[in-house]
Each structure stands twice: as structure tokens, then as C-alpha cells.
N, C-alpha and C positions, 0 to 999 in steps of 0.2 A: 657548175661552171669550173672550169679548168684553165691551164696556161697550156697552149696550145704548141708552140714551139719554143724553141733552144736549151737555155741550162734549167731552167724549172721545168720541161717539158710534160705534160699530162699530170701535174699536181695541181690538186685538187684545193679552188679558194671557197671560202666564205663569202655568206653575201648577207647586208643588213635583214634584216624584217621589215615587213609591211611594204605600204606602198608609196613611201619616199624617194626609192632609185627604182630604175629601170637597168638591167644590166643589158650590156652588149651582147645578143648571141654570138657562141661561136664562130657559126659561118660567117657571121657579118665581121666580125673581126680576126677571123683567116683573109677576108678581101682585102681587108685595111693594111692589115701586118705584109701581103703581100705586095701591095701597093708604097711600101713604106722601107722596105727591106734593104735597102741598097741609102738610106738616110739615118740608120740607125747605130752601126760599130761607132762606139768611142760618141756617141751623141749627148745632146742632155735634152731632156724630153719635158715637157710642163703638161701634168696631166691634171685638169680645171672639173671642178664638180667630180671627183672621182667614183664616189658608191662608193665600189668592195674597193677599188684600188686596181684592176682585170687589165686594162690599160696600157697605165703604166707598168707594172709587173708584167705584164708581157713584153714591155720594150726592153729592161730591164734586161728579160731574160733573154731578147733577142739580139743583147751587144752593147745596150745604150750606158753610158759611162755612168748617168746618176737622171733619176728622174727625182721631181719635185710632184706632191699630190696635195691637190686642194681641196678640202671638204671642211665644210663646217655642220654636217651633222652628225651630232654625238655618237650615235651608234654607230654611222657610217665610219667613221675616224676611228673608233675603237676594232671597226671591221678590219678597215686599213693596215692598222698593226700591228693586228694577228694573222692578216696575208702577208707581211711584209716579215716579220719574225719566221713563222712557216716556210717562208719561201728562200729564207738566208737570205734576204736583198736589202737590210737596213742599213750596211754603209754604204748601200750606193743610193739609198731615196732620204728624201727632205720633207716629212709632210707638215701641213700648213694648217693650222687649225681654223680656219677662218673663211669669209665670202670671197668668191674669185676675183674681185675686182681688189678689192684691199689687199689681198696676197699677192699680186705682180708687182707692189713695190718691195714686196719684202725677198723677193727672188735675185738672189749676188751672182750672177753671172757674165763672162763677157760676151755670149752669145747662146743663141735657145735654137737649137735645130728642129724641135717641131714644137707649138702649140695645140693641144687636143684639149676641146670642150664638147663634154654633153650635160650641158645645162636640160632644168627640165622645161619643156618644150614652150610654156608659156608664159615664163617667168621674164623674157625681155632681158635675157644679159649679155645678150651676144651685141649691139652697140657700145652700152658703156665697158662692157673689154676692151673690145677692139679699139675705142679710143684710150684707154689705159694701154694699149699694148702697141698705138701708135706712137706713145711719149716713153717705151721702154727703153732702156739702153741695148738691151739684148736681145732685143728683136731688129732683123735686119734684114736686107733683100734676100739672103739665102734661106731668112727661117719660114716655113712652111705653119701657117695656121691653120686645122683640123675645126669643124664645128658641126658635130651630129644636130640637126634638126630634121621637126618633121617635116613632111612633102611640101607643102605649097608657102612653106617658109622664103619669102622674099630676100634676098642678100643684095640689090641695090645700094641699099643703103650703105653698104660697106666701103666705096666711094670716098664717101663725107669725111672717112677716118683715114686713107690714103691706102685704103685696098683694095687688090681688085680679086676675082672669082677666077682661079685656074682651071678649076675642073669641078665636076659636081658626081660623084657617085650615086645610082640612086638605087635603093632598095624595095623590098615591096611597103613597108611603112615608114621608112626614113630615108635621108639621105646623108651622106659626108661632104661637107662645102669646105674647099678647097680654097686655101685665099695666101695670097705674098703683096706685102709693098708693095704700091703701083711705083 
């Protein structure tokens, strides 16, 4: 795995062991970073369940002012740090040692320009986010919420917490659901 564009360009990250995370393929995150490219100079970016950290360090490196990464597992978070030291990007990220829901209160910002989750796929945390991210301060009609799931992942529900579904990316095994404030 690599940083695919900007000031880290083609540097080369770590990625935990075993099979705790699932990393983002490349391709799949040239579509993303593509799709995203024009919301990221000078951004602050919250990147939820991180793994290696691939993510955020690619926003980073494609302009974003500071990202925030979430991970509470051990090895993952130690992953994190030595992407983030290797990469020169530790004054501009905040990581979070902790579950994604309990980390959105610990985030001091006066506004979040994208929210990115890839929780793993059956774990059910993409509602109680979203209602933690419904009572954020820093989330607001302009900020764009990210949430890799797999295919037949239902987002109705997302409604209930006052948002609605922009757009839905879909891949050959996953998708990127696209969600803003209704």
C-alpha cells in the first residue's frame, strides 16, 4: 500500500497484521480521492476505524490542514504512528486512541469537512455514529460524511439521525455511502 497522490506521493505505508483491518485498495481510493479533490485544501478530515491510517494520510497529503484518526486497536494505532512519523504528517494529524463513537466527542473543531468510516462491515456502527455525529458541533450541512460498507448494506436508516444519502459509489465488493444533513 502506498500514498497515492500529493506531498507523500508513492511512499510506501505499513499496514497491521492479521485479519483485523481490511485496507482500502488503491484503485478504490484513487476513485475516492478523486471524487473528493476539490473538498480537501486547507480541510480537516475525521478518518473513523482507521487500520494503517492510508486514508487519512492521503488527505493529508493531498492538502487537508489536519486530519483526526480513530482506531482503538493496538497494533493498528502503533501502525498509525509509524505512517504518520514516516510520512512527516504528525503536526498536522490527531490520533485517537479509542472506539469511534467515543472519539467524536473528544474532536475540538469548529467545523469537519469530511467524515470517513470503514468500520468493519458487521460490527453495526454506522447508526450510533451517525447519531453521535448528529449532536456534533462540527458537523454541519457542508460537511460531507464517507461510510465504506459492504453491498447490500441498507442506509435508510440514516433518516432517523437527520441524514440523508447523496450519492452511493459502488464497487465490485463494497460501496462509499455518501451522506450530508438533511
Amino acid at each position: 500500500m502506498r500514498v497515492i497522490a500529493g506531498e507523500a506521493r508513492s511512499l510506501p505505508l505499513k499496514t497491521p497484521q492479521g485479519a483485523d483491518t481490511r485496507p482500502t485498495t488503491d484503485r478504490i481510493k484513487e476513485t475516492l480521492f478523486n471524487i473528493l479533490q476539490t473538498r480537501l485544501p486547507c480541510g480537516v478530515f475525521v478518518d473513523l476505524c482507521s487500520g494503517s491510517g492510508s486514508i487519512g494520510i492521503e488527505a493529508i497529503s493531498r492538502g487537508a490542514r489536519r486530519a483526526y484518526f480513530v482506531e482503538n486497536g493496538k497494533e493498528a494505532a502503533r501502525c498509525i504512528a509509524d505512517n504518520l512519523a514516516f510520512t512527516k504528517f504528525t503536526d498536522r494529524a490527531v490520533l485517537l486512541k479509542q472506539d469511534a463513537v467515543s472519539a467524536l466527542a473528544s474532536i475540538r473543531e469548529k467545523h469537519a469537512d469530511i467524515v470517513f468510516m470503514d468500520p468493519p462491515y458487521q460490527a453495526g456502527l454506522e447508526p450510533p455514529v451517525l447519531a453521535a455525529l448528529s449532536c456534533a458541533p462540527y458537523v454541519d450541512g457542508d460537511t460531507l460524511v464517507i461510510i465504506e460498507a459492504d453491498l447490500k448494506r441498507d442506509f435508510s436508516f440514516a433518516q432517523d439521525y437527520g441524514f440523508i444519502v447523496t450519492r452511493e459509489k459502488r464497487y465490485k465488493t463494497n460501496k462509499h455511502v455518501f451522506l450530508k444533513r438533511s
